[in-house]
N, C-alpha and C positions, 0 to 999 in steps of 0.2 A: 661712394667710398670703396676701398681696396681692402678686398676679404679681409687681408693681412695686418692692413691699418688700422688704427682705432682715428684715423683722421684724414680727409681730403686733399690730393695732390695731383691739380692739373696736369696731363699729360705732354705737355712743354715745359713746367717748372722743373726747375733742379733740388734736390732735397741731397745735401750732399751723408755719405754716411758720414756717424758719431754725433748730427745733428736732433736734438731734443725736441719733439714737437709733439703737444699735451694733446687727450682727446676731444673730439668734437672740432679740433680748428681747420681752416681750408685754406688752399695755397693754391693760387687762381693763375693764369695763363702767364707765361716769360719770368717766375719768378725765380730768385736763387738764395737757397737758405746753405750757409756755408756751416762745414762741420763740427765747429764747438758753439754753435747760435744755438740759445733755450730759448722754445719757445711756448706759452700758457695751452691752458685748456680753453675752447670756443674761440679762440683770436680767428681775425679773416684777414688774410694778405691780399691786396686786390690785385691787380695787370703790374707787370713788372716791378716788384719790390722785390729790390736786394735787402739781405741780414747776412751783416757780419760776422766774425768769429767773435765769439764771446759777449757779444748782445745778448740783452734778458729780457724779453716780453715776459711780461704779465697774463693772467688769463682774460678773456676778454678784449683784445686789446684790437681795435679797429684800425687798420694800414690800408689807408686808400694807393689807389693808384699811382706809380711814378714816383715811387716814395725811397729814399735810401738810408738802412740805419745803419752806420758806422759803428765800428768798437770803440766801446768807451757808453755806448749810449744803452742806458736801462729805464724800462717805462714800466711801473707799477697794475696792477689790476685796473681794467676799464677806463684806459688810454684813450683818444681818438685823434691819428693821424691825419690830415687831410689831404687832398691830393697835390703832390709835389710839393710837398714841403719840404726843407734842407735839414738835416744835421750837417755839423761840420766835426771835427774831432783832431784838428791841428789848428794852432792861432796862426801861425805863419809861415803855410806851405811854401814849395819851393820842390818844381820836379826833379832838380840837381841835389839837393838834397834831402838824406832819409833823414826824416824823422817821426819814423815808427814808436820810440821809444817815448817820446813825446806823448803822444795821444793822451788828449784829458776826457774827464767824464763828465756824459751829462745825465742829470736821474730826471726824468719827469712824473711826478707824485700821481698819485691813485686818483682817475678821474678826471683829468686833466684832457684839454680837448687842443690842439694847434692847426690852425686854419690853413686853406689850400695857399700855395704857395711864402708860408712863412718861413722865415730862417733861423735856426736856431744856434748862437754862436756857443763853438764848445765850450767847456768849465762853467758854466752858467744851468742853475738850477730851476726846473720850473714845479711850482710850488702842488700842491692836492687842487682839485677841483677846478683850477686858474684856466682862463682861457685868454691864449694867443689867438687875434685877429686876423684873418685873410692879409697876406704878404706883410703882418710883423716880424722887421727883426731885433730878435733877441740878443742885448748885451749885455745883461747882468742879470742876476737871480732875481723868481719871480716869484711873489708872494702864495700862500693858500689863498682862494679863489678871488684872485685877481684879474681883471680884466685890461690885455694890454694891446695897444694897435700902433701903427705907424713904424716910422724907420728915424732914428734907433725908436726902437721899442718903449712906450710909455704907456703908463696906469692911467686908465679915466674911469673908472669905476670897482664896482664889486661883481661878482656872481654866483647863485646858489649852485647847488648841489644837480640839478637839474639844467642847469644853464641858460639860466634866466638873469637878466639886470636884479641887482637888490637897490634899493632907494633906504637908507636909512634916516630913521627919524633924528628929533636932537638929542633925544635918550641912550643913540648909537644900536638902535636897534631896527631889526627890516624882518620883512615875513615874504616867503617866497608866493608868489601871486601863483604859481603852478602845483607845489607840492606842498604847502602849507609850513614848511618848516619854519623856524626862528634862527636868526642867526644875532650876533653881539659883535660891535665891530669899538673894540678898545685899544687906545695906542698902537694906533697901526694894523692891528691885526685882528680880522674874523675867526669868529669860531660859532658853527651851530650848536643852537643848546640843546634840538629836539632831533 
């Protein structure tokens, strides 16, 4: 760490000034954090991650390799990006034309983990806890801890808070086989009780 900093900044990353970067986080080799990107306490940017202007990391927030967050894109506390996964943050780019003003958002909820190579279409919400599958792409909003794979993007399951399969009984209830918790899965939608 640099005397000066309360946080890690590889010696080929760029950390542009006016950029926010919380303590304890590290910013590993060819990265570039542009000047109005906030970014948490303890996050790790790994090999080449770009952060846009006005991106909002969470604390905690894990960005693997090869990763790029556009503006528009907000990830809550203990995030986990995988390597090379996409945001996007225009529905229908076009080099010949700007459409900066356009840009839509996308939040990914507290906990949420998105696998290497998945894509994330912008205006499309992903839910707390939910996990995106290795090269899912995402086209519409994704539940709390939902489990989604394939192209387009589809539910076959549930996941705990740890990131585990839940198996619900007929009661609509599952108990996570790693951390013990309970979760209740009613019209649609889970919620841990414990």
């Amino acid at each position: 760490m640099n005397d000066e900093l309360n946080y890690f900044v590889h010696e080929t990353a760029v950390v542009d000034a006016g950029a926010e970067v919380g303590e304890g986080t590290k910013i590993w080799h060819f990265c570039h954090i542009m000047s109005r990107a906030k970014l948490g306490k303890g996050c790790s940017l790994g090999q080449n991650v770009f952060v846009a202007d006005d991106v909002i990391l969470g604390n905690n927030v894990k960005v693997q390799n090869n990763v790029s967050i556009y503006t528009g894109v907000i990830c809550e506390d203990d995030v986990f990006l995988g390597p090379s996964m996409v945001f996007t943050n225009v529905i229908n780019p076009r080099s010949a034309v700007v459409r900066k003003s356009e840009y839509m958002q996308t939040m990914v909820g507290r906990g949420a983990s998105i696998g290497a190579n998945a894509t994330i279409v912008c205006g499309n919400d992903i839910g707390q806890y939910a996990f995106i599958g290795a090269g899912a792409v995402v086209t519409r909003d994704v539940p709390d801890y939902a489990l989604i794979v394939g192209n387009p993007g589809r539910q076959i399951g549930w996941m705990s808070r740890s990131g585990q399969r839940l198996e619900f009984d007929g009661s609509g209830r599952a108990i996570c086989g790693e951390s013990g918790e309970q979760y209740v899965l009613e019209g649609g939608v889970v919620v841990a009780t414990t």
